[in-house]
C-alpha positions as CSV (number, residue, x, y, z in Angstrom):
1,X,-21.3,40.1,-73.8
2,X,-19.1,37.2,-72.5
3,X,-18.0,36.2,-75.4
4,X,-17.0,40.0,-76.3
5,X,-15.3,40.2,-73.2
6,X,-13.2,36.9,-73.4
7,X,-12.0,38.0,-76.6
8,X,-11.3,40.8,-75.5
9,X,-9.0,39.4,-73.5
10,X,-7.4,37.4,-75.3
11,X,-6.6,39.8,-77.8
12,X,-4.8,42.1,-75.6
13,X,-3.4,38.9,-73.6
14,X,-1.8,37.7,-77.1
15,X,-1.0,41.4,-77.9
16,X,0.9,41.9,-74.8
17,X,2.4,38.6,-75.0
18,X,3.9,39.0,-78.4
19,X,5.2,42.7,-77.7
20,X,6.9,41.1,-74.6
21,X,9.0,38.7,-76.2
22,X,9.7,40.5,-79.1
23,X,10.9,43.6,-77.0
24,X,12.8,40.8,-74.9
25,X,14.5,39.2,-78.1
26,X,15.4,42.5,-79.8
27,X,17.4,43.5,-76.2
28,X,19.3,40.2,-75.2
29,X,20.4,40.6,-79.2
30,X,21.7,44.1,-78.4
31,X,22.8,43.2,-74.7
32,X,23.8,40.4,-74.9
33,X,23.5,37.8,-71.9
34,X,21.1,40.2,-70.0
35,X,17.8,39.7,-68.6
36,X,17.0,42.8,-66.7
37,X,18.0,41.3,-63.0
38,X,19.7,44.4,-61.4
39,X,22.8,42.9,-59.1
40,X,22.7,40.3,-56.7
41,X,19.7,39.7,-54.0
42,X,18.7,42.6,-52.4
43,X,21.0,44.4,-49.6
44,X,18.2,45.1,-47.4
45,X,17.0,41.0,-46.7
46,X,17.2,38.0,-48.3
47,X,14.3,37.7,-51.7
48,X,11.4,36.4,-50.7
49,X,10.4,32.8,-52.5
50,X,6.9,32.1,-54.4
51,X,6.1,28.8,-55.8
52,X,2.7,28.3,-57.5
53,X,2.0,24.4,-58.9
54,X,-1.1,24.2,-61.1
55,X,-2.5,20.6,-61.2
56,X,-3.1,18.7,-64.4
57,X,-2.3,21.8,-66.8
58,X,-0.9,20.7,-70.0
59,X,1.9,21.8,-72.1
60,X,-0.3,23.7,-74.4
61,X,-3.0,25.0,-72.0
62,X,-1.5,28.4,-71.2
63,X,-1.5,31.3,-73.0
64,X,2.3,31.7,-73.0
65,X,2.6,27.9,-74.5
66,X,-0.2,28.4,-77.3
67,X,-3.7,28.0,-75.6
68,X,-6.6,29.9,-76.5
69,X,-7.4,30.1,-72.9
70,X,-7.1,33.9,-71.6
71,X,-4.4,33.9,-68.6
72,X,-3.2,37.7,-68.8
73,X,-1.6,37.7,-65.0
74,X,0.1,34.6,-66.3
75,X,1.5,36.3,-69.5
76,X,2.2,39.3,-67.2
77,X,4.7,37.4,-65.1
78,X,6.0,36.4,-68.5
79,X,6.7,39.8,-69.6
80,X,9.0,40.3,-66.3
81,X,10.5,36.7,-66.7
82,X,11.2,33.9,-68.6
83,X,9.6,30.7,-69.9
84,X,11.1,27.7,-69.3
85,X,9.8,25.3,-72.4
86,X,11.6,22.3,-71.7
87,X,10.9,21.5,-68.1
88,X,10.1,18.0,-66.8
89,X,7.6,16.5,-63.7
90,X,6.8,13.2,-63.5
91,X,4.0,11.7,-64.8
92,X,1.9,12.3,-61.6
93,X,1.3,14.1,-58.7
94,X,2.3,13.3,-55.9
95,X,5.5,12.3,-57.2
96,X,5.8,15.8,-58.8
97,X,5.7,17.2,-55.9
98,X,7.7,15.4,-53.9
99,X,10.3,16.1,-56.2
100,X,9.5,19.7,-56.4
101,X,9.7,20.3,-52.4
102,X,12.7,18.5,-51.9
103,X,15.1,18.4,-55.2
104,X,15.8,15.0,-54.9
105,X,14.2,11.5,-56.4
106,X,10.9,10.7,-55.3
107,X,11.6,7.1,-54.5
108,X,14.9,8.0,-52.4
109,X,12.3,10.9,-50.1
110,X,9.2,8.3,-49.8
111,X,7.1,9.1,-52.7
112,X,7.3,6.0,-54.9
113,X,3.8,6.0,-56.0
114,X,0.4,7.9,-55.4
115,X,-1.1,7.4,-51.9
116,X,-3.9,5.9,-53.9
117,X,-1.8,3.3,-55.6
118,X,0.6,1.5,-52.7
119,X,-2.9,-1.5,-52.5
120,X,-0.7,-2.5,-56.4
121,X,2.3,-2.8,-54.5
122,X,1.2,-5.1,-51.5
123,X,3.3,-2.9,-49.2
124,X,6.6,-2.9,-51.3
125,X,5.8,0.6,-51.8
126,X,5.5,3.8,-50.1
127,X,3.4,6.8,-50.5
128,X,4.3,9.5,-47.9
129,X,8.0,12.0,-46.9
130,X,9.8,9.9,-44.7
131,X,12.9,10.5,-42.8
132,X,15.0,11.0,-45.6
133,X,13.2,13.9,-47.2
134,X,14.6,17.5,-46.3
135,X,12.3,20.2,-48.1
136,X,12.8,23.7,-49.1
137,X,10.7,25.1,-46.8
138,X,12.7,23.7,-43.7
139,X,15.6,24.6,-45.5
140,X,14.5,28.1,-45.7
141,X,12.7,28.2,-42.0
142,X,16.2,27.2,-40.8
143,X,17.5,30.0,-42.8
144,X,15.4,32.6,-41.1
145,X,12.8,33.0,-43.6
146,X,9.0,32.7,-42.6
147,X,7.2,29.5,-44.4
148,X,3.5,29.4,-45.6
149,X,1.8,26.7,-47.5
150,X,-1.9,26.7,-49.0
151,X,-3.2,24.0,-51.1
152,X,-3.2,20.3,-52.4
153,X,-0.6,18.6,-49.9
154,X,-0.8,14.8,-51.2
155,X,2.4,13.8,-49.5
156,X,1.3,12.2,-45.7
157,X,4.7,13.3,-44.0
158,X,2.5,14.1,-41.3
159,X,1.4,16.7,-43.2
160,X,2.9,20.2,-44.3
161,X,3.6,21.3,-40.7
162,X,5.5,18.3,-40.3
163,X,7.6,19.6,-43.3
164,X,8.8,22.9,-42.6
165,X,5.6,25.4,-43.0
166,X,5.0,27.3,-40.0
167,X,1.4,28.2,-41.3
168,X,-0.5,26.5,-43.4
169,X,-4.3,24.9,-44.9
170,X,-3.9,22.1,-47.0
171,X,-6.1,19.4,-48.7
172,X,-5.0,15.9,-47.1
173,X,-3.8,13.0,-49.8
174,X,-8.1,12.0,-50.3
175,X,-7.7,14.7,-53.6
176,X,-8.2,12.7,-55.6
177,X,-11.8,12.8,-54.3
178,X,-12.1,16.6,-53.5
179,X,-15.0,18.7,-54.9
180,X,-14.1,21.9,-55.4
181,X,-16.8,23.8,-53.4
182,X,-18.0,23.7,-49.8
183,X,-20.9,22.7,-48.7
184,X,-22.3,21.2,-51.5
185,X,-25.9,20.5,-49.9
186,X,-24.9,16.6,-49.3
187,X,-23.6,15.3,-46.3
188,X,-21.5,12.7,-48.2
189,X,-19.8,15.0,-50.8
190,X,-18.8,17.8,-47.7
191,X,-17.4,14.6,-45.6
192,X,-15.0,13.6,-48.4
193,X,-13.2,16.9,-48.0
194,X,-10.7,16.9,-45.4
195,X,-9.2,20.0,-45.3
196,X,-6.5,21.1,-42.0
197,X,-5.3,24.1,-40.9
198,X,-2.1,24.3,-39.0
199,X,-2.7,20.7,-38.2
200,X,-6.3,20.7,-37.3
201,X,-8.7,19.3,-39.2
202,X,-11.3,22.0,-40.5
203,X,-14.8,21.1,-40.2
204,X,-16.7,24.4,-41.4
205,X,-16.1,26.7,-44.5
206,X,-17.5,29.3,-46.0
207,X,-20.4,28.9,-48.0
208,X,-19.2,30.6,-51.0
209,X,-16.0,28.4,-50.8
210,X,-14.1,27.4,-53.9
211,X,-10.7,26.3,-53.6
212,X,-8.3,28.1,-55.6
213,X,-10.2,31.6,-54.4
214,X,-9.9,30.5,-50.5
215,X,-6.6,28.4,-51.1
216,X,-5.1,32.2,-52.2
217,X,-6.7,34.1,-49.9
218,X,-5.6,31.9,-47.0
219,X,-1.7,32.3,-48.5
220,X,-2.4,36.2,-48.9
221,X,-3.1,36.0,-45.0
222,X,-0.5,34.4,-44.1
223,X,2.1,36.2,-45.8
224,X,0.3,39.6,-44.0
225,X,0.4,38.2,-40.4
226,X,4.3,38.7,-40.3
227,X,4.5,41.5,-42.4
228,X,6.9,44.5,-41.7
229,X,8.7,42.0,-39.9
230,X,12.0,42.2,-41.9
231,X,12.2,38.3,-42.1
232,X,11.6,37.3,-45.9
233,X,8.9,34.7,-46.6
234,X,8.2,31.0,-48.8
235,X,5.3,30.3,-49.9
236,X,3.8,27.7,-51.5
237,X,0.4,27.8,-53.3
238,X,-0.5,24.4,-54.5
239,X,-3.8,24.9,-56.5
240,X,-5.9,21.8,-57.1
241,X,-7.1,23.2,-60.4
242,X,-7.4,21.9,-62.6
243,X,-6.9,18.5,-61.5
244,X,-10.7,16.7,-61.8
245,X,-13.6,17.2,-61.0
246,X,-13.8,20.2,-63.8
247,X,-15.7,23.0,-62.0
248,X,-15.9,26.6,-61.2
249,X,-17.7,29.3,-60.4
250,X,-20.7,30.5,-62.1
251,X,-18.8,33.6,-63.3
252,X,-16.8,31.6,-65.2
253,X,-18.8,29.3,-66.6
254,X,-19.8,30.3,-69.5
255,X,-16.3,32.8,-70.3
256,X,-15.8,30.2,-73.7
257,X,-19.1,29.6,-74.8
258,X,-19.0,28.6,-78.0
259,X,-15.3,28.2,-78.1
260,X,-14.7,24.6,-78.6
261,X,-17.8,23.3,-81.1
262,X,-15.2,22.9,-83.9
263,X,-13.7,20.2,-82.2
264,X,-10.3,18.6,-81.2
265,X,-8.7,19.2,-84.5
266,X,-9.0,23.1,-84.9
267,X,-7.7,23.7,-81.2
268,X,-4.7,21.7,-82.1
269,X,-4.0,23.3,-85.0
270,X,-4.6,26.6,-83.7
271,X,-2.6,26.1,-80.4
272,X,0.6,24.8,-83.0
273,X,0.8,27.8,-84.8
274,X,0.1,30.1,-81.9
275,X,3.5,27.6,-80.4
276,X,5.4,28.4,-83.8
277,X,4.3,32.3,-83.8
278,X,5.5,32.4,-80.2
279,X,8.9,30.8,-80.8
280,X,8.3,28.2,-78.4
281,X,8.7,25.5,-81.3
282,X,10.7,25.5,-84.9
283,X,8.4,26.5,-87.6
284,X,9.4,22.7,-89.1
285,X,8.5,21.0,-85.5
286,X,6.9,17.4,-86.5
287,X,4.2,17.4,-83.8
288,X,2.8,14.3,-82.8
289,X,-0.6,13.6,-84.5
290,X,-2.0,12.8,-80.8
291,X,-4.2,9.6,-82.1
292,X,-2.5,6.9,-80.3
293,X,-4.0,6.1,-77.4
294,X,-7.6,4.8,-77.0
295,X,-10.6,7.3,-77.0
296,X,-11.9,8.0,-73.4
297,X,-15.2,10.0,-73.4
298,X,-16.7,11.5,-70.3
299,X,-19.7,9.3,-69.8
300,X,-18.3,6.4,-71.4
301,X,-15.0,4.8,-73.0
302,X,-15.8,4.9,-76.7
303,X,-14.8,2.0,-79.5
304,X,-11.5,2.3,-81.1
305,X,-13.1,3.4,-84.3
306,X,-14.3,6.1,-82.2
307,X,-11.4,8.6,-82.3
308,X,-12.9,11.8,-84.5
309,X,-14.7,14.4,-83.6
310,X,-16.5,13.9,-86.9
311,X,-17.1,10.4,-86.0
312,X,-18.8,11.5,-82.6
313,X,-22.9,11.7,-82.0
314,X,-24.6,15.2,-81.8
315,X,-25.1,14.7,-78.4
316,X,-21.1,14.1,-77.4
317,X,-19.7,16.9,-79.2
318,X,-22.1,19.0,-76.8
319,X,-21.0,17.6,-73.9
320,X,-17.0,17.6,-75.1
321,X,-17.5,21.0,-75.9
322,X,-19.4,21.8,-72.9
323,X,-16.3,20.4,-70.3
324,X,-14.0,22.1,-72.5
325,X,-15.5,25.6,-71.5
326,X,-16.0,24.2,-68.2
327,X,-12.0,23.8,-68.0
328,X,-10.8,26.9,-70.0
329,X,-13.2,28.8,-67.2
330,X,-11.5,26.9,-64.2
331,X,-7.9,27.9,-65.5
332,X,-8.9,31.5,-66.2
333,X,-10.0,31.5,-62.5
334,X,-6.5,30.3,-61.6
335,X,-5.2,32.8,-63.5
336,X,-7.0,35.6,-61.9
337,X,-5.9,34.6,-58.6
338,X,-2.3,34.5,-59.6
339,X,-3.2,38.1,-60.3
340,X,-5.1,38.4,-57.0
341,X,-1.6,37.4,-55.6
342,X,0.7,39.4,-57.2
343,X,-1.5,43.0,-56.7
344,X,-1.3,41.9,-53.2
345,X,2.4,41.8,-52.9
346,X,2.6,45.3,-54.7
347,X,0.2,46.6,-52.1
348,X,2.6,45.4,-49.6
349,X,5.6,46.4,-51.1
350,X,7.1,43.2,-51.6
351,X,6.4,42.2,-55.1
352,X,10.0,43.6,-56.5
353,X,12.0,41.3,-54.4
354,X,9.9,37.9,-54.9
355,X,11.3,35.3,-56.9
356,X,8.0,33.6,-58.4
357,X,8.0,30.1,-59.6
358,X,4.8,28.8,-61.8
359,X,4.7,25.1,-63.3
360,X,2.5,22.1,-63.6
361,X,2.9,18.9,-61.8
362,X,2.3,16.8,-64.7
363,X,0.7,16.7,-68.0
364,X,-3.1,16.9,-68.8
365,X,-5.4,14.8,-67.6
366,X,-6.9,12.0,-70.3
367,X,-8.9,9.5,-68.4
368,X,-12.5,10.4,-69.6
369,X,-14.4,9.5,-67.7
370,X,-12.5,7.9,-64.7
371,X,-15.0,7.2,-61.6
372,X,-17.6,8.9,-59.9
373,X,-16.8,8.8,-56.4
374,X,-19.2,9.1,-53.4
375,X,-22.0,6.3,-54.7
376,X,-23.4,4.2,-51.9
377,X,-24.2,0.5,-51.6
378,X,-27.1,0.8,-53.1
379,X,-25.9,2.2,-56.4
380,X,-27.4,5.7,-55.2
381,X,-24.4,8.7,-56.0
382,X,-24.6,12.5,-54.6
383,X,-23.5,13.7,-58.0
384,X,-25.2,15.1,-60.4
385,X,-24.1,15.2,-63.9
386,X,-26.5,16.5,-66.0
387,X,-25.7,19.1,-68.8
388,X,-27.0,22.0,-67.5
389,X,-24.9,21.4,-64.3
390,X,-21.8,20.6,-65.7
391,X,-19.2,22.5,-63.5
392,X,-21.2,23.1,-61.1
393,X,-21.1,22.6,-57.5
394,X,-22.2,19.0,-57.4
395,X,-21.1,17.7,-61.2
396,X,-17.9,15.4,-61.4
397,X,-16.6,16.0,-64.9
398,X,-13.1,14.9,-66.9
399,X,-11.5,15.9,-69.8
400,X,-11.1,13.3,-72.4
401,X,-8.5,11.9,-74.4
402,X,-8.8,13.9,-77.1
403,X,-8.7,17.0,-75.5
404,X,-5.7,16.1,-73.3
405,X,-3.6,15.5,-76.3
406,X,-4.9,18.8,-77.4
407,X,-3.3,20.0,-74.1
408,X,0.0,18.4,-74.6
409,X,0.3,20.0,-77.9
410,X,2.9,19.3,-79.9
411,X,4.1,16.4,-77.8
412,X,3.0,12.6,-77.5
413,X,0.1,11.7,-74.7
414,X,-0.1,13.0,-71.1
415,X,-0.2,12.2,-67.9
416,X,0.2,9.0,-66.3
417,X,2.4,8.6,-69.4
418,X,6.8,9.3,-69.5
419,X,5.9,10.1,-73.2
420,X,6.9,14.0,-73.7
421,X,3.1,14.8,-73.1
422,X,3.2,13.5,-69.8
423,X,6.1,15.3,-68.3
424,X,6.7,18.2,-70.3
425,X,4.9,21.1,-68.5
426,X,4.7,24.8,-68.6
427,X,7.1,26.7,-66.2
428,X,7.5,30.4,-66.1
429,X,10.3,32.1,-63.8
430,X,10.6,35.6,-62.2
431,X,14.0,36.3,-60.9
432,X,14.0,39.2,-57.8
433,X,13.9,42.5,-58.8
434,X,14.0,41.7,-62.6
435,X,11.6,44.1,-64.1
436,X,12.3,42.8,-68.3
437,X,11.4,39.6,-69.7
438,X,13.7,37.2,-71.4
439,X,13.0,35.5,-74.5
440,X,11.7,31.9,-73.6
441,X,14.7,29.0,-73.2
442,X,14.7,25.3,-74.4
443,X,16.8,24.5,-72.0
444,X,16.3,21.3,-69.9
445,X,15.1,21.2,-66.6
446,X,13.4,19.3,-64.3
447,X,11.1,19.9,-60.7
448,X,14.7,18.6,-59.0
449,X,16.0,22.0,-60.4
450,X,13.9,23.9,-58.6
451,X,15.1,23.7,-54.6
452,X,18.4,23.9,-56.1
453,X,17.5,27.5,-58.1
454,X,15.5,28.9,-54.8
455,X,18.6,28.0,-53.0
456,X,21.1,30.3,-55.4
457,X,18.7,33.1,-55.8
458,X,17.9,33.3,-51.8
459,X,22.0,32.7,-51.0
460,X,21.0,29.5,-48.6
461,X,23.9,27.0,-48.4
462,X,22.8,23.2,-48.7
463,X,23.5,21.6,-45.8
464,X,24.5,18.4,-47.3
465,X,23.0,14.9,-46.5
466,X,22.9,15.2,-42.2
467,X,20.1,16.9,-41.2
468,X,19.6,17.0,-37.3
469,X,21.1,13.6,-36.6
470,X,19.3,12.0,-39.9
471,X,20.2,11.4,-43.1
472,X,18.8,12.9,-45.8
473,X,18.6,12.8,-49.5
474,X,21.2,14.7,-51.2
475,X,19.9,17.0,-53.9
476,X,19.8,15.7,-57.3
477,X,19.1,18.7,-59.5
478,X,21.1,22.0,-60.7
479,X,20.6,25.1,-60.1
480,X,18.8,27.1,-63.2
481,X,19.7,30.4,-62.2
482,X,22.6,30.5,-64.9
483,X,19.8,30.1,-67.6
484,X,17.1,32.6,-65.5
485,X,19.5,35.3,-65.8
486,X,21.6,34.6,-69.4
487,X,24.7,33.8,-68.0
488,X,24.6,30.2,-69.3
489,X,22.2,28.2,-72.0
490,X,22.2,24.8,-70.0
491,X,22.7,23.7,-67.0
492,X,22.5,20.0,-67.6
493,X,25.8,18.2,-70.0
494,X,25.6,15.3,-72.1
495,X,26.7,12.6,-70.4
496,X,24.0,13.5,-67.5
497,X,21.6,11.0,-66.8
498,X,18.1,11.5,-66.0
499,X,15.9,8.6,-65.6
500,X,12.2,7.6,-63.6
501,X,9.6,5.6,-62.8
502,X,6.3,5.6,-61.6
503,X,3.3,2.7,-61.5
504,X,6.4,0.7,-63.8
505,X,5.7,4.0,-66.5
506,X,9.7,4.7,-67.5
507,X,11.8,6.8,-69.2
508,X,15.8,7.0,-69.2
509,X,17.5,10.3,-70.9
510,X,21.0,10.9,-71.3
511,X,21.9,14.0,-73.4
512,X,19.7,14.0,-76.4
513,X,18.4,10.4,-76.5
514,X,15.2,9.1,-74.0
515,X,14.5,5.7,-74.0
516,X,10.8,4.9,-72.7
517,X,8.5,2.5,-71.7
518,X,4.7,3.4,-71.4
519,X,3.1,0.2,-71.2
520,X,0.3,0.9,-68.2
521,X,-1.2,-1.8,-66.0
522,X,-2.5,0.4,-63.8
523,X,-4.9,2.7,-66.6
524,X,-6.2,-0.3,-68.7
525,X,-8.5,1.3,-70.7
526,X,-6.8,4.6,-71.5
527,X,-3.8,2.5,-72.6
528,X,-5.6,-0.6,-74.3
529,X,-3.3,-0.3,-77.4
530,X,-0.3,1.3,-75.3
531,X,1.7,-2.0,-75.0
532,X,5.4,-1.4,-75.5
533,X,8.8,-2.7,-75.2
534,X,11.8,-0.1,-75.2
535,X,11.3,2.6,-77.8
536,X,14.2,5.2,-78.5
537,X,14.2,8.8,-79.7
538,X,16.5,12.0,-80.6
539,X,15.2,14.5,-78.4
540,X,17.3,17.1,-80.7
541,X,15.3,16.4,-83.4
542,X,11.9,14.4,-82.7
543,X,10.6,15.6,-78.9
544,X,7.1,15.0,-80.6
545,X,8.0,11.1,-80.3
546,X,6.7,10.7,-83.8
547,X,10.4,8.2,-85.0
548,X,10.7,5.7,-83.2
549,X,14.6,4.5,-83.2
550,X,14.9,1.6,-81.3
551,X,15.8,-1.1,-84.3
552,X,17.8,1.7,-85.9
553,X,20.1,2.2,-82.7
554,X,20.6,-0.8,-80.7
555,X,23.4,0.1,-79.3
556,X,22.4,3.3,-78.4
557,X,19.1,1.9,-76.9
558,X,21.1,-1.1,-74.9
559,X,23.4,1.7,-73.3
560,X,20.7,3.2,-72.2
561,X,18.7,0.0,-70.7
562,X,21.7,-0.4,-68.6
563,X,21.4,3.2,-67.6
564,X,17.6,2.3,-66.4
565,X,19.0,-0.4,-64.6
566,X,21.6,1.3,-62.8
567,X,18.8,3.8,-61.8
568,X,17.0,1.0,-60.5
569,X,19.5,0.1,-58.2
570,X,20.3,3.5,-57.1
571,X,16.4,4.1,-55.8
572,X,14.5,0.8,-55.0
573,X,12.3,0.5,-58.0
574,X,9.9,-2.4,-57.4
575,X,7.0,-3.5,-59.5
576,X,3.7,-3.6,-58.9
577,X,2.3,-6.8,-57.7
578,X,-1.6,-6.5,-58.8
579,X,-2.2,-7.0,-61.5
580,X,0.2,-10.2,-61.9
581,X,2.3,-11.5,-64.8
582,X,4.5,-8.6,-65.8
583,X,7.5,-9.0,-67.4
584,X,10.9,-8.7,-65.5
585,X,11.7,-4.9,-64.4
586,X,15.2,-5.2,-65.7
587,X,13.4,-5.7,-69.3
């Protein structure tokens, strides 16, 4: 009956999803520029503002981008807006994020690593908004608009009421610890979850907690305790799916059963063509063969020669399957409470004049098996991992290698990584009031285009770099509203640089060609055979990273080294101090 029902959905997901963007193609070729946004914001009040991060969700893992994984509200928001395929994060979180709430560098706002990382840095680095970081949502509260965050924070600051939200219930920087559920029936695992509401630290939840139902839920209250108001609202929902530990609830558990014993290979495959179908990629796209970097298991890291599913036991091919349900069920959940959202702001009659941003942080996780958290000095651990309860309430569970490259599809590793796979994520924008979808754009962007955008389409002003007797960071990106609503195709030129850094993991861009460098000191065994000077490649051509260019185009890779270093200056890169001996950062 479940697996009935799931493809069930999927078929008319895919259905829908097709119809959408052909209808959307066939009209901007017969209207030219137009997407279906009627005028300017709306006469009444200023639009409201929705932005909705997903954590860890790769390239490929959405519907809209080629997944087999049924996200219908998701490919609903689609068929009113427009995919963005070409948008950058950074390679982790918290740096995402930082960069997403404030439009500016993470280093030059506070964020130069995760809060979990500064111990490499010996205090040359820092982990938290500081003085210099002005974000959206005090923007916008200066602007008259009500502010609501609910979610993953992961940016110290003193927190998100520090930051500009007037309400909001928010997971503190320990997620990379959080279980998903509340209690858990252990003392240990319900301690590690430090959740705070307006501030205060919340010490009881309800028992059938899960945290992307009650993170929505809270956000849906919020927005209704000012309705009918007349103020306009922002509101950011900051899901910690499906950032590890896999889980969800029983409902959704076994949605994909089934869905994933042919292995690694036939979801890549599938999830290509699906990507080609869709028009997301050319039908000639070389897509990267996603065997480079070392196997990482769930359980275990596995032996080089280890890298098939054929090659794999009986035994791990039920268990890779298994977490692979596990995750398809966790994002499905998301999914639904995107939906949960959205019907909400049509009961309230505000749903026409939201603008609703959706995108990843990073790309898919690929660490394996990571660390179990909450084990005692005596070896003793709270978790319990065994097949029958994987997703569950007290399982800890990653995806592995394999199936991160599968969620990066058709680009080169994931996150942690500046390879394509790493920081190319899904967006999907819906402009106020548009009611058509637009076929999807290549364009380039990046999370410092987003304040920029919410800044056009609400008519706020930036205020410039003095904020309150302070100086702030000036914002870096551009606004993307020219390529939301057709008027232009890019919004970034040629000569524009883009460049970043995080745990000594680099890239430099400027127009077509990204230089990177992926070596990582601070994932050993995920990037045991990841060691790498400079490497060079034509993003016109290759963004699967499969040519490397670098002898080919010295000249072109030196200019953009000196790029790098420029950047370097510009934003206080440092290097990590632990582990020692690594070569100069101007390398």
């Amino acid at each position: 009956m479940q697996q009935a029902a799931r493809q069930d959905i999927q078929g008319r997901g895919t259905r829908r999803l097709k119809l959408a963007l052909m209808v959307a193609a066939l009209t901007l070729a017969a209207c030219g520029s137009s997407s279906g946004v009627s005028g300017s914001a709306s006469a009444r009040h200023k639009p409201n503002v929705i932005v909705i991060l997903a954590d860890d969700v790769g390239f490929s893992d959405l519907s809209a981008f080629g997944s087999e994984i049924a996200t219908p509200n998701l490919d609903a928001l689609v068929s009113e807006g427009r995919v963005m395929s070409n948008m950058h994060a950074t390679p982790l979180c918290a740096t995402s994020r930082a960069e997403l709430l404030t439009g500016a560098d993470h280093h030059l706002v506070g964020v130069d690593t995760l809060p979990e990382s500064t111990i490499f840095y010996l205090g040359r680095y820092t982990a938290a908004l500081g003085d210099a970081a002005l974000t959206v949502a005090q923007r916008l509260l200066d602007a008259g608009y009500h502010t609501y965050m609910a979610g993953k924070w992961h940016l110290g600051g003193g927190g998100a009421m520090a930051q500009g939200f007037e309400q909001s219930f928010s997971l503190d920087d320990s997620a990379a610890f959080a279980n998903n559920f509340w209690p858990v029936g252990s003392e240990k695992l319900s301690a590690s979850k430090p959740y705070f509401e307006n501030g205060v630290e919340v010490t009881t939840l309800p028992d059938d907690f899960f945290s992307s139902d009650y993170f929505t839920s809270k956000l849906k209250q919020y927005i209704g305790s000012n309705k009918g108001d007349g103020k306009p609202f922002f509101a950011y929902l900051a899901f910690q799916a499906t950032h590890f530990p896999l889980q969800a609830p029983d409902a959704y558990l076994d949605l994909y059963k089934g869905q994933y014993d042919g292995g690694y290979d036939a979801i890549r495959g599938a999830r290509l063509q699906k990507q080609k179908d869709l028009g997301l990629i050319p039908a000639d796209f070389k897509d990267n063969p996603g065997d480079e970097a070392t196997m990482v298991r769930f359980g275990q890291p596995g032996p080089l020669t280890n890298q098939s599913w054929d090659s794999l036991s009986a035994d791990d091919k039920k268990s890779e399957a298994r977490i692979m349900e596990v995750f398809a069920g966790m994002l499905t959940n998301l999914d639904d409470n995107v939906g949960k959202l959205v019907a909400y702001l049509k009961e309230i009659g505000e749903y026409d004049n939201t603008m609703i941003v959706f995108v990843s942080d990073n790309g898919p996780d690929g660490m394996g098996y990571g660390f179990i958290p909450y084990v005692d000095s005596t070896g003793n651990t709270d978790i319990d991992n065994g097949y029958d309860n994987y997703g569950r309430r007290s399982s800890f569970l990653f995806r592995s290698t394999r199936w991160a490259e599968a969620g990066a599809v058709p680009l080169r590793l994931f996150k942690s990584f500046t390879a394509e796979g790493g920081i190319s994520v899904p967006a999907i924008v819906r402009l106020p009031k548009q009611t058509r979808g637009a076929a999807s754009s290549a364009a380039l962007g990046t999370l410092r285009d987003i304040v920029p955008t919410i800044l056009d389409v609400s008519g706020v002003a930036d205020t410039g770099t003095q904020y309150q007797g302070r100086t702030v960071a000036a914002l870096e990106g551009a606004s993307l509203k020219p390529v939301l609503d057709g008027s232009r195709g890019e919004v970034h030129g040629q000569d524009e640089v883009i460049a970043d850094e995080v745990n000594d993991i680099r890239y430099v861009r400027k127009g077509n060609w990204k230089a990177t460098r992926i070596v990582n000191y601070l994932l050993p065994s995920a990037a045991a055979n990841l060691d790498h000077d400079w490497q060079l490649y034509d993003m016109s051509v290759d963004r699967g990273e499969t040519n490397d260019l670098a002898a080919a185009h010295p000249d072109k890779l030196a200019e953009l080294v000196a790029e790098w270093q420029a950047y370097v200056a510009r934003v206080g890169v440092r290097q990590p101090l632990l582990p020692p001996l690594l070569p100069p950062i101007d390398e």
